[in-house]
C-alpha positions as CSV (number, residue, x, y, z in Angstrom):
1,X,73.8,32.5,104.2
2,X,77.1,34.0,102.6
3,X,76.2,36.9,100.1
4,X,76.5,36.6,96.5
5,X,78.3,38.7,93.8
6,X,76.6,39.4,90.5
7,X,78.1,38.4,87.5
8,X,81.0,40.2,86.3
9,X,81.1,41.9,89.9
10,X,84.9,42.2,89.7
11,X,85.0,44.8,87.3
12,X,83.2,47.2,89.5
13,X,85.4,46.3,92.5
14,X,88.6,46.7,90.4
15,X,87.2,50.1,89.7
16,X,85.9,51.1,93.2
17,X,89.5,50.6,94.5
18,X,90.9,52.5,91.9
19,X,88.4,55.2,92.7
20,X,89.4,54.7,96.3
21,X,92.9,54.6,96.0
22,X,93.5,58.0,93.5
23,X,91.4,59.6,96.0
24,X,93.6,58.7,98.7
25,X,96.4,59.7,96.8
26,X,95.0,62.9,96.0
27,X,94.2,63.2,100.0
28,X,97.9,62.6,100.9
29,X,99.7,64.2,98.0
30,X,97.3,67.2,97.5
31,X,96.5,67.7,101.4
32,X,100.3,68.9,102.2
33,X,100.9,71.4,99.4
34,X,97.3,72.6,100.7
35,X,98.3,72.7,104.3
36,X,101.8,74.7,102.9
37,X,99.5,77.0,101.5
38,X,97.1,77.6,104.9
39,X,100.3,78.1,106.7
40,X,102.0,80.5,104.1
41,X,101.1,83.7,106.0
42,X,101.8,82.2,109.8
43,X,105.1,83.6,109.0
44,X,105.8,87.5,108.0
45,X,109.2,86.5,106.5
46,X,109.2,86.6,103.1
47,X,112.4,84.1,102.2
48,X,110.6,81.9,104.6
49,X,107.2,81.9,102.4
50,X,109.6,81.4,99.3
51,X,111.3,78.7,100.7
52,X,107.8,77.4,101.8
53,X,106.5,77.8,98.2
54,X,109.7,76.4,96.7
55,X,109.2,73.0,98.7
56,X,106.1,72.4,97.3
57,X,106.6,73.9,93.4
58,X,107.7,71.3,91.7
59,X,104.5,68.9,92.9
60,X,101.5,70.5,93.3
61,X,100.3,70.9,89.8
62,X,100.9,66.5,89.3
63,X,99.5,66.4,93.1
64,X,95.9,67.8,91.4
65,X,96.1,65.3,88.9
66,X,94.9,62.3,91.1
67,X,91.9,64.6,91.7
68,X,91.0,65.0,88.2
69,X,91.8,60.8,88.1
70,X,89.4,60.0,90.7
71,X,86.1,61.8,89.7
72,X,86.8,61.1,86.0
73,X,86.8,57.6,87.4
74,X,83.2,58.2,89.0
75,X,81.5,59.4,86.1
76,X,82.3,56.7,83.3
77,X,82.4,53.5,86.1
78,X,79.5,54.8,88.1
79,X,77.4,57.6,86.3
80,X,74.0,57.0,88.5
81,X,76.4,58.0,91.6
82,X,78.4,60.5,89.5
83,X,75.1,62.6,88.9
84,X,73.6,62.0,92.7
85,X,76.7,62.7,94.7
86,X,77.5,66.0,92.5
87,X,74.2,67.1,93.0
88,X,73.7,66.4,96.8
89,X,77.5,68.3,96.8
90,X,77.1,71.4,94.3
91,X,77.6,74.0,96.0
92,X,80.9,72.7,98.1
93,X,82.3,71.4,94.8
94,X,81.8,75.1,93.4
95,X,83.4,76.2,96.5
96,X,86.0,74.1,95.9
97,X,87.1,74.4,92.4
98,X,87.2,78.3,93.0
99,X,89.5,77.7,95.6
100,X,91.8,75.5,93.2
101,X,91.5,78.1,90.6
102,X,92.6,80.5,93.1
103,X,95.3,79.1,94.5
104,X,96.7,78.4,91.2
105,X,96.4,81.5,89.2
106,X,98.4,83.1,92.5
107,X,100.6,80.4,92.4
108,X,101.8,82.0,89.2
109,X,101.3,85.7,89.6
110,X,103.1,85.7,92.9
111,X,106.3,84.8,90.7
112,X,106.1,87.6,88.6
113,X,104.4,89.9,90.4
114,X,106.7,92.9,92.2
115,X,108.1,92.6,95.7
116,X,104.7,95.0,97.0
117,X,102.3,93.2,95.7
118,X,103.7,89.8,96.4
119,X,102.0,89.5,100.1
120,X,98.3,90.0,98.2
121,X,99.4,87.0,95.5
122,X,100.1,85.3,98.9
123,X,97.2,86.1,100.9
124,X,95.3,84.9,97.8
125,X,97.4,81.6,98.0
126,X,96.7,81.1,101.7
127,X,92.6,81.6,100.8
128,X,92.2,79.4,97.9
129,X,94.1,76.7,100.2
130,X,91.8,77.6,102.8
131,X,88.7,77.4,100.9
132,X,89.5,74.4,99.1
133,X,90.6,72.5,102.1
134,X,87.0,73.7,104.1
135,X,85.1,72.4,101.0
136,X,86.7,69.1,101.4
137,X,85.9,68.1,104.4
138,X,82.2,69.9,104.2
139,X,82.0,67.4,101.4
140,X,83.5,64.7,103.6
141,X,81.0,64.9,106.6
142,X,77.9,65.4,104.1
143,X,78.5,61.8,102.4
144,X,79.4,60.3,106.1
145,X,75.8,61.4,106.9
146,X,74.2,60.1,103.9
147,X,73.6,63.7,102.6
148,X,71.0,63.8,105.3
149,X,69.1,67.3,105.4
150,X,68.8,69.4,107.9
151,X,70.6,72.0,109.9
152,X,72.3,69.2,112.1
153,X,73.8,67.6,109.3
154,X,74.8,70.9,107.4
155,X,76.7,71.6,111.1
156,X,78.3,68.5,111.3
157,X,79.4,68.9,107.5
158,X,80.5,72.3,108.2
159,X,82.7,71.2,111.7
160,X,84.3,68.5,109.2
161,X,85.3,71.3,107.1
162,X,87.3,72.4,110.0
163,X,88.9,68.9,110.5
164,X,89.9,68.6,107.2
165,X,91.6,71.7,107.1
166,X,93.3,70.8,110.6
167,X,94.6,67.5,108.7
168,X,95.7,69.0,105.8
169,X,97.7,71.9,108.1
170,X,98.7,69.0,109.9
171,X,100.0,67.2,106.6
172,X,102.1,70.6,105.6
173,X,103.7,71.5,108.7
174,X,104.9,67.8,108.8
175,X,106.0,68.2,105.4
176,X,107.8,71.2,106.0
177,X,109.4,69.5,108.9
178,X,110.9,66.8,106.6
179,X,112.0,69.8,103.7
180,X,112.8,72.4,106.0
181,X,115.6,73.5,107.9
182,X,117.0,76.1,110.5
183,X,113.6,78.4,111.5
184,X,111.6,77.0,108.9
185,X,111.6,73.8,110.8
186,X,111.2,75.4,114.1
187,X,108.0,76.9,113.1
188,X,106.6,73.9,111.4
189,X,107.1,71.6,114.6
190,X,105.0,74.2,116.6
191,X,102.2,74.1,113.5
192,X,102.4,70.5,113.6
193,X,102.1,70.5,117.5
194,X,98.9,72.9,117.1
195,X,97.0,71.1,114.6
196,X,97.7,67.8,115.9
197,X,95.2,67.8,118.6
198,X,92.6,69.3,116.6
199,X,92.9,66.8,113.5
200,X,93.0,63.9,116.2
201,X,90.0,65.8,117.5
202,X,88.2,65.5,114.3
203,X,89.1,61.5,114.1
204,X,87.4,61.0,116.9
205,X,84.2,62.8,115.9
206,X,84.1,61.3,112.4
207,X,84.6,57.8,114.6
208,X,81.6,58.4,116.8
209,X,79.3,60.1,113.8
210,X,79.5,57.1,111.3
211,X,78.7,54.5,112.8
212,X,75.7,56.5,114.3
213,X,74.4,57.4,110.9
214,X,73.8,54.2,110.0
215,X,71.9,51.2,112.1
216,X,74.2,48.7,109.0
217,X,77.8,50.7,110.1
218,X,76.5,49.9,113.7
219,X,76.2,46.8,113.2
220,X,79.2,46.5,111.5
221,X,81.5,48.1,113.7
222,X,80.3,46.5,116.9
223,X,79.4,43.3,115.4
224,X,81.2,39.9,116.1
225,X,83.2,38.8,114.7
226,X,83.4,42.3,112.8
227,X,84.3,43.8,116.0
228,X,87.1,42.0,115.6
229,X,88.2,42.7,112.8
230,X,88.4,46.4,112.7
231,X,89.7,46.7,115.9
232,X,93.2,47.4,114.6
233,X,92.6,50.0,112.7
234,X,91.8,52.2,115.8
235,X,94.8,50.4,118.0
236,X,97.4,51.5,115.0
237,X,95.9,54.4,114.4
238,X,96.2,55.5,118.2
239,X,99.6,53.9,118.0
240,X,100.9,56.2,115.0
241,X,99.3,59.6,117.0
242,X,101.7,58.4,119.8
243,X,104.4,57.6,117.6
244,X,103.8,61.9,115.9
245,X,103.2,63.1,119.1
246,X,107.1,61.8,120.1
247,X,108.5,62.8,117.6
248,X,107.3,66.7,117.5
249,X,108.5,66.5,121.3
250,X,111.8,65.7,120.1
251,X,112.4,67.7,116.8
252,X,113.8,69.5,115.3
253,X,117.4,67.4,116.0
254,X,120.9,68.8,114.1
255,X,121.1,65.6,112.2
256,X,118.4,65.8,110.5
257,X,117.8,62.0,110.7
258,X,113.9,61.7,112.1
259,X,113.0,64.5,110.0
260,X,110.6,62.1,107.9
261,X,109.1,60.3,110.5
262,X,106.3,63.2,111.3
263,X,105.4,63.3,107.8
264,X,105.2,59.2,107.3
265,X,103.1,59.0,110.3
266,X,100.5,61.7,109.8
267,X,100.0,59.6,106.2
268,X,99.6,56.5,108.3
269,X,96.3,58.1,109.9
270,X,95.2,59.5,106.9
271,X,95.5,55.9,105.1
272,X,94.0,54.2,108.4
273,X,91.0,56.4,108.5
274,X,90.4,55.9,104.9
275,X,90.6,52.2,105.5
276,X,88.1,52.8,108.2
277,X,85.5,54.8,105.9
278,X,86.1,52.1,103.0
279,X,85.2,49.2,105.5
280,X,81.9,51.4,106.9
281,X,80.3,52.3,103.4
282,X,80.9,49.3,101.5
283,X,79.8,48.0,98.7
284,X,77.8,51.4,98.5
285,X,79.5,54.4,96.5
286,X,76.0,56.6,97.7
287,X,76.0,55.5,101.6
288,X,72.7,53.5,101.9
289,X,71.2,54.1,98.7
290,X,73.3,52.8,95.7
291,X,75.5,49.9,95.7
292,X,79.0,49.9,93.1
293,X,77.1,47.6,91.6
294,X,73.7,48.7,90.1
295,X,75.5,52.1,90.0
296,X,78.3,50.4,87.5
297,X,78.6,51.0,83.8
298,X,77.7,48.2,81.3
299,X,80.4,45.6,81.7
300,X,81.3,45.7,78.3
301,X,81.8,49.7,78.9
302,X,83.9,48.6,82.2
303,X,86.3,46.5,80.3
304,X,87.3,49.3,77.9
305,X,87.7,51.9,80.3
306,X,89.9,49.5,82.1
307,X,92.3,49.3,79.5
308,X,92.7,53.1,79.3
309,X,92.5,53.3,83.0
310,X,95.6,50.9,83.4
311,X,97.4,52.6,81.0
312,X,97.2,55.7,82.1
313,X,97.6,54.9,86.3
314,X,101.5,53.6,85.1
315,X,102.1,56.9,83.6
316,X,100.8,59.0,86.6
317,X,102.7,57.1,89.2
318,X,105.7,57.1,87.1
319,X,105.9,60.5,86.7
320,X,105.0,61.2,90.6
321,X,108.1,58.9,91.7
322,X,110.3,61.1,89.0
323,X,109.5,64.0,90.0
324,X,110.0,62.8,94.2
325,X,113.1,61.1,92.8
326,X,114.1,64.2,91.3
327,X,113.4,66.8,93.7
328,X,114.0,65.3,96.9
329,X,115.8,66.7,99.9
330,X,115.8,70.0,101.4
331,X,113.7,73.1,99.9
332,X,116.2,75.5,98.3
333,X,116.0,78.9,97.8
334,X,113.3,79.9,95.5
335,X,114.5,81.3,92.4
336,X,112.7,81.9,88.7
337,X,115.3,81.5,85.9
């Protein structure tokens, strides 16, 4: 018997995917000025960590902004989850916050602060990036389980802390791949070599833990015609590890001309894998215990905050493709004027 939809179900799903897709954003964008920062002190160069901090300047602070987008979009669509996922997460959402107040106050101070003290502002760089990028994925592996107690769970939580950070170094050596040029770019396809393996690693774990947390993911994944289905998301996703793995063997090249393809195809996995989650855990924005739709707003709430949701996502993208339109090419030489 096909399932049914409750009245007015569209205006949850519209705002799921929203949800779903500034968080992704957030992932992509936000996860390679993280990895930049991880990797700032893999170097002892100092005009190489400015021209690593001078790729990434002009986008980090509107990177953060799909962050702020995405949980904002939580608590007024879906306060009952809002409240249940924050407190199952406190303490690696403290965790991470610091680190993004961290890595932004030295952000600043490095600028200004003399040439001795400049390796502390960056060290203090490097750890908020570090901290932050942990938290995530500690916060990633806890809502796979369910927010399951226990010292297993806390474990697995904890080794998807490492993943994430492994995809996000993965995500700014790539990055600095397509910006960089000379030794910059030398180093970054050995990074990129490094934490490929690990991130790919951490795929595979995630791939075997969900569907194991859940008897309905099981069923799901391994299903027919389900199986079926989802099956490409695996084939591609192999595919596009290939496809990086290639590339790195062949970079960095004196024209410059498969410089991007790294970067695109360590955001195809990252996409894929998302697409993967999304297909595991729906329609429930608490895994197996609250559906987008008993934890939705009032639908007359839902329409209003869809008008100032749709007119603020326009603004946010438009300003993102601006500022990439703007500031593409090849890091130059960091300067403050």
């Amino acid at each position: 018997m096909a399932e049914t939809l409750p009245p007015g179900a569209w205006l949850p799903i519209a705002f799921a995917a929203l949800m779903g897709i500034s968080m992704l954003l957030y992932a992509v964008l936000d996860g390679f000025d993280l990895g930049v920062g991880i990797l700032l002190r893999r170097t002892e160069e100092e005009a190489m960590r400015d021209r690593m901090v001078a790729s990434i300047g002009p986008f980090w602070d509107a990177n953060e902004t799909w962050l702020v987008l995405g949980v904002g979009l939580l608590l007024v669509a879906f306060p009952k989850a809002h409240g249940m996922i924050l407190t199952e997460l406190y303490l690696p959402v403290v965790l991470m916050l610091a680190g993004l107040i961290l890595r932004g106050v030295a952000f600043e101070f490095r600028a200004k602060a003399p040439a001795a003290q400049k390796p502390r502002w960056d060290l203090a760089f490097q750890g908020g990036s570090l901290v932050a990028a942990f938290a995530q994925g500690w916060m990633l592996g806890a809502y796979i389980l369910g927010f399951a107690p226990g010292w297993g769970p806390l474990l697995f939580s904890l080794l998807c802390g490492g993943f994430v950070t492994a995809g996000y170094t993965l995500l700014g050596a790539t990055w600095l791949i397509w910006r960089g040029e000379d030794a910059l770019q030398r180093r970054a396809v050995a990074w990129a070599r490094h934490a490929l393996w690990v991130t790919v690693a951490g795929v595979v774990v995630v791939s075997i833990a969900t569907p194991l947390a859940s008897a309905r993911i099981f069923d799901r994944w391994f299903g027919l015609p389900q199986l079926l289905g989802l099956a490409p998301i695996p084939v591609a996703t192999a595919g596009l590890v290939l496809v990086l793995h290639l590339a790195l063997r062949h970079l960095p090249r004196a024209d410059h001309r498969l410089d991007w393809v790294p970067f695109a195809a360590t955001i195809g996995i990252f996409v894929l894998c998302f697409q993967g989650l999304a297909y595991s855990f729906w329609p429930y924005v608490v895994p197996e215990r609250l559906t987008i739709f008993a934890a939705a707003s009032a639908p007359e709430s839902l329409a209003i905050i869809l008008v100032g949701a749709l007119a603020v996502l326009p603004m946010i993208l438009g300003y993102t493709v601006f500022v990439w339109r703007v500031f593409g090419g090849k890091a130059k030489a960091l300067s403050y004027g």
